[in-house]
C-alpha positions in Angstrom: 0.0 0.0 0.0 2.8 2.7 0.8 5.0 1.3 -1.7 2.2 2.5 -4.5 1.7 5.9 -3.0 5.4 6.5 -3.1 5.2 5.2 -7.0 2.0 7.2 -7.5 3.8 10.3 -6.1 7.0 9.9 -7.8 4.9 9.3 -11.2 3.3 12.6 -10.6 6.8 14.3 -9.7 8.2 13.1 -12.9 5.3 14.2 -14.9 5.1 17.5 -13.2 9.0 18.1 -14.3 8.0 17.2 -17.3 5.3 19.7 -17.7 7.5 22.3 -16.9 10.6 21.3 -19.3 7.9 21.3 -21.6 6.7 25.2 -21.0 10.1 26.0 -20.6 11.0 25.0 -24.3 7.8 26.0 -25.3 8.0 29.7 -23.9 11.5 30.5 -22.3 9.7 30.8 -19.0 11.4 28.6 -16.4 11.6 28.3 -12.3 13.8 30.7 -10.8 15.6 28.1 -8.3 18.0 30.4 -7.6 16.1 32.3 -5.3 16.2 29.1 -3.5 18.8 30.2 0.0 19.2 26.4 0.9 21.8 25.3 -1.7 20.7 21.5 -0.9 17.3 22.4 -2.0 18.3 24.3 -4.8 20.2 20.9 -6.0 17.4 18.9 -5.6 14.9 21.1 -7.5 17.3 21.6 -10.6 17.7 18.0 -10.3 13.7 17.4 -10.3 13.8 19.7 -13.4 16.7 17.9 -15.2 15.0 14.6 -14.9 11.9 16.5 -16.8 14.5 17.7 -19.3 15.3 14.4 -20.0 12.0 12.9 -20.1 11.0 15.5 -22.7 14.0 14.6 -24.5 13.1 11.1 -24.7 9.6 12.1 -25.9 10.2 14.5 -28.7 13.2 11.7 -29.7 10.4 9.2 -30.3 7.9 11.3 -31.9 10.4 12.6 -34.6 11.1 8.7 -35.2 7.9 7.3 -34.9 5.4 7.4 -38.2 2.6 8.0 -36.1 4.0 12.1 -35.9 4.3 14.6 -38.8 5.8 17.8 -38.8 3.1 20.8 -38.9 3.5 22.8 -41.5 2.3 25.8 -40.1 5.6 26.2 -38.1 
């Protein structure tokens, strides 16, 4: 039981990051973790927003392979 909630929580972490590595590449706009003061929480939440990066990554990587994706042509 509190090994799902820990999945179902981290699920929704990773997905979060991902939102956000999304709007980031989408708009410019980005979290400003330096106004973070505790540099061990500032690691950790560039760190949550790499792994978003990364996801993303991995997502655009397979939709420019797959045949299921075209280009739009009104970019």
């Amino acid at each position: 039981m509190v090994l799902g909630r820990v999945a179902h929580y981290a699920i929704d972490g990773v997905l979060l990051s991902t939102v956000l590595a999304g709007i980031r590449r989408s708009s410019g706009f980005t979290p400003e973790t330096s106004n973070i003061s505790d540099p061990t929480l500032r690691s950790i939440a560039d760190r949550f927003l790499g792994v978003g990066e990364t996801i993303f990554d991995m997502a655009q990587a397979t939709a420019v392979n797959s045949d299921y994706f075209k280009k739009d042509s009104r970019r």
